[in-house]
C-alpha positions in Angstrom: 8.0 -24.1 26.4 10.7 -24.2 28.9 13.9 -27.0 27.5 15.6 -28.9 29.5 18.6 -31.6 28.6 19.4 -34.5 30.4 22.8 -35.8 29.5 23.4 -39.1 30.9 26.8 -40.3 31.5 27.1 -42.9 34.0 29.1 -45.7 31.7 32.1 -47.4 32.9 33.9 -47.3 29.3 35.0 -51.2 29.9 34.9 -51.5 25.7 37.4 -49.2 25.8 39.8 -50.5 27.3 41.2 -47.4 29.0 41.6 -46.4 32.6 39.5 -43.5 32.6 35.6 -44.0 31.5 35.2 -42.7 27.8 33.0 -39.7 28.8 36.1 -38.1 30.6 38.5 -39.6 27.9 40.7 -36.6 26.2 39.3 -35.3 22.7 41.1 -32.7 20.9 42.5 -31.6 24.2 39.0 -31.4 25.9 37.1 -34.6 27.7 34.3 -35.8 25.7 31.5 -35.0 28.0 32.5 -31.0 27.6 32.2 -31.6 23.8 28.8 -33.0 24.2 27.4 -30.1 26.7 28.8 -27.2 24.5 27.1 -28.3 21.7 23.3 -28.0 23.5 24.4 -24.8 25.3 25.9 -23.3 21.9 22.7 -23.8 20.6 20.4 -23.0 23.6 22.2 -21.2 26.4 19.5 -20.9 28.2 18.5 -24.3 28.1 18.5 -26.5 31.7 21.6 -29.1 31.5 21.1 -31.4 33.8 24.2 -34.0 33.7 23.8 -37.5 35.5 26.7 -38.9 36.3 28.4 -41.7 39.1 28.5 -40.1 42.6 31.5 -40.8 43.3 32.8 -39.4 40.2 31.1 -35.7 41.3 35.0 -34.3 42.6 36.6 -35.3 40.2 34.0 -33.9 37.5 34.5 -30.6 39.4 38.4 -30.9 39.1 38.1 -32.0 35.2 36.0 -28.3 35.2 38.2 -26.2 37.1 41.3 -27.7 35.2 39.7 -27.0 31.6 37.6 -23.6 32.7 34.8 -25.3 31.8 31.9 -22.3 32.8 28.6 -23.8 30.5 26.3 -23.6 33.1 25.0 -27.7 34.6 23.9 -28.9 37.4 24.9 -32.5 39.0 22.6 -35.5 39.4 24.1 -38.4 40.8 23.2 -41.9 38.4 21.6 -45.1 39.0 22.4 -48.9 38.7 21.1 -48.9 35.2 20.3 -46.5 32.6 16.6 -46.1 33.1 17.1 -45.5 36.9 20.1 -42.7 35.8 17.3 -41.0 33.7 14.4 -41.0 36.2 16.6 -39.3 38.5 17.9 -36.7 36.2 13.7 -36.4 35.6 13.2 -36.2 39.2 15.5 -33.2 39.7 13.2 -31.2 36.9 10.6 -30.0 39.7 8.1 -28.8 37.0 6.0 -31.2 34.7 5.6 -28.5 31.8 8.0 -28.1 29.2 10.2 -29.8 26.7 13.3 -32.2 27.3 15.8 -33.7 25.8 17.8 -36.6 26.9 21.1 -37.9 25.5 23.9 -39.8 25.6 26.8 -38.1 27.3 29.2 -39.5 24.8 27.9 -38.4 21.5 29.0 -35.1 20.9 28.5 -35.0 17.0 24.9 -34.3 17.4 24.3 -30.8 15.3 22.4 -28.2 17.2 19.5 -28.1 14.2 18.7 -31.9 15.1 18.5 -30.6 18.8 16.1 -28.0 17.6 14.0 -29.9 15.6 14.2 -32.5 18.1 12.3 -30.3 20.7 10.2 -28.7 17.6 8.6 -32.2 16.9 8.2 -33.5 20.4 6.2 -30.4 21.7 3.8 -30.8 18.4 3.5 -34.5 18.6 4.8 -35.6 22.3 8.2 -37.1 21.3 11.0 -37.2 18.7 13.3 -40.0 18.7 16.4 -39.3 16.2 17.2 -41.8 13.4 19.4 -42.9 10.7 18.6 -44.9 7.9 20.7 -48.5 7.4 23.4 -48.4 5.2 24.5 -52.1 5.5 22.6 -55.6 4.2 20.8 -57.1 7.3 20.0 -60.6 8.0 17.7 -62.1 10.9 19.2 -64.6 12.4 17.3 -67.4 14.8 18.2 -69.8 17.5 18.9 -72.5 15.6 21.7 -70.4 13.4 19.2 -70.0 9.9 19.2 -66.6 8.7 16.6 -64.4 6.8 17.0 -61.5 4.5 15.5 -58.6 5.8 14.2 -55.3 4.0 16.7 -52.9 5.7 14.2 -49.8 4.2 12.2 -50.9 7.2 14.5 -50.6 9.9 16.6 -47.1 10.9 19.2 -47.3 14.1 18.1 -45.2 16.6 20.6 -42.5 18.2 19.8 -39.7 21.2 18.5 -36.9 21.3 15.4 -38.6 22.4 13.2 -36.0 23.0 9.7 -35.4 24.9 7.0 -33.4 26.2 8.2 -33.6 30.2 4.7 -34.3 31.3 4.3 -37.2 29.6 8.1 -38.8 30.0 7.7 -38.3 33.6 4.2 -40.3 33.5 6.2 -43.0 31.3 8.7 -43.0 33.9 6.7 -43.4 36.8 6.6 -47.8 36.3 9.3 -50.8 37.1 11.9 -51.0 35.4 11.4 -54.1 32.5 14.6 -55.8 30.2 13.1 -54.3 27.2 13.5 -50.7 28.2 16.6 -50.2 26.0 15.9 -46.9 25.7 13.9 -43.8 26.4 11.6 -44.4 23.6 11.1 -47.9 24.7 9.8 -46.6 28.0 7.4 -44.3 26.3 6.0 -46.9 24.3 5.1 -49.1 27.2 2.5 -46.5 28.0 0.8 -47.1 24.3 2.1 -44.4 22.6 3.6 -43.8 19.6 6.8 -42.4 19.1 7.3 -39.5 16.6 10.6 -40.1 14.3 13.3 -37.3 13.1 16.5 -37.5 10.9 19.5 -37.7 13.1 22.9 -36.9 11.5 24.9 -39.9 10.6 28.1 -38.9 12.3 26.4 -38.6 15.8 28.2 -41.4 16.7 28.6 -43.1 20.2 31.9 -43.4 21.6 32.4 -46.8 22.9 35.6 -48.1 21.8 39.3 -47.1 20.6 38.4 -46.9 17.2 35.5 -44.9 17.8 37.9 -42.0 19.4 40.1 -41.9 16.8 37.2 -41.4 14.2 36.1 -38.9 16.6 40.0 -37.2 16.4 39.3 -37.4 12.5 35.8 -35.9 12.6 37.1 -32.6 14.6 39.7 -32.2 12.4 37.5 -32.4 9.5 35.5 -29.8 11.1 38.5 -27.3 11.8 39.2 -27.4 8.3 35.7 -25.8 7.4 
């Protein structure tokens, strides 16, 4: 089946705190977002990278390319006012409802390519594959009137992107109003009564949101040059 990436990047980077947004924030001499698109191309060149980012940001994404002789193969889709409409238009500009597609965050670009794979393995068997990590941490409920519960944190995983689907059915998902409990792709999948299909994720597919986030990132690469 035909695959196809969506890699949405249409964040303002307020959290952190710098005057560029993160995606086009410096990492190991290269702006995230180039980080996150080589790693699906390494693995896939022939996959369909669809990046989804502001409009008005579309020059100066084309400078950021020329500058770094950035030559992996994408083509531009300009975002929405939220998430969920930056997505359907980045599903919008696939003209074909067969095939396989992935759709990530534009600043996580620790995800390995065999979670990418697997990712589109499991979704074309089963219709989706959301990517997880098990808790590591105590958790605690906490309610309106400040008690707090002790929760069983082998029943919870944090949920990470590649979220991955069958593009028939994401686009079906898609095709609805936006509601305040689509916090993510899978949520908007669900809303149509389906089940989600769950994969490992890798636990240092992190998402870059803040200063110390980027320098962990710094200390990740390095870690990985010295392999």
């Amino acid at each position: 089946m035909k695959k196809h990436a969506i890699i949405v990047a249409g964040g303002a980077g307020t959290r952190m705190g710098a005057t560029l947004p993160k995606q086009y924030l410096s990492l190991n001499g290269l702006p995230v977002l180039m980080h996150t698109l080589n790693v699906f191309y390494r693995g896939n060149p022939a996959i369909n990278l669809i990046l989804v980012l502001p409009e008005k940001d579309f020059d100066f994404w084309k400078e950021l390319c020329g500058k770094h002789l950035f030559s992996v193969p994408h083509s531009l889709v300009k975002g929405g006012h939220s998430r969920f409409q930056s997505v359907k238009n980045g599903l919008e500009a696939i003209p074909s409802s067969d095939g396989l597609v992935a759709i990530h965050d534009g600043v996580r670009p620790f995800v390995k390519e065999e979670v990418i794979e697997k990712s589109y393995q499991e979704a074309e068997k089963t219709g989706s594959a959301i990517t997880v990590v098990p808790l590591k941490d105590s958790i605690r409920k906490v309610t309106d009137d400040g008690k707090s519960f002790y929760q069983e944190r082998e029943y919870f995983r944090l949920v990470q992107t590649p979220q991955t689907f069958r593009l028939d059915k994401i686009k079906q998902a898609f095709d609805t109003e936006e509601r305040y409990y689509f916090t993510d792709d899978a949520t908007v999948y669900e809303h149509q009564g389906w089940q989600v299909s769950l994969i490992p994720g890798n636990p240092e597919n992190i998402k870059i949101t803040t200063p110390e986030d980027l320098a962990y990132a710094e200390f990740l690469l390095s870690t990985r040059e010295k392999t």
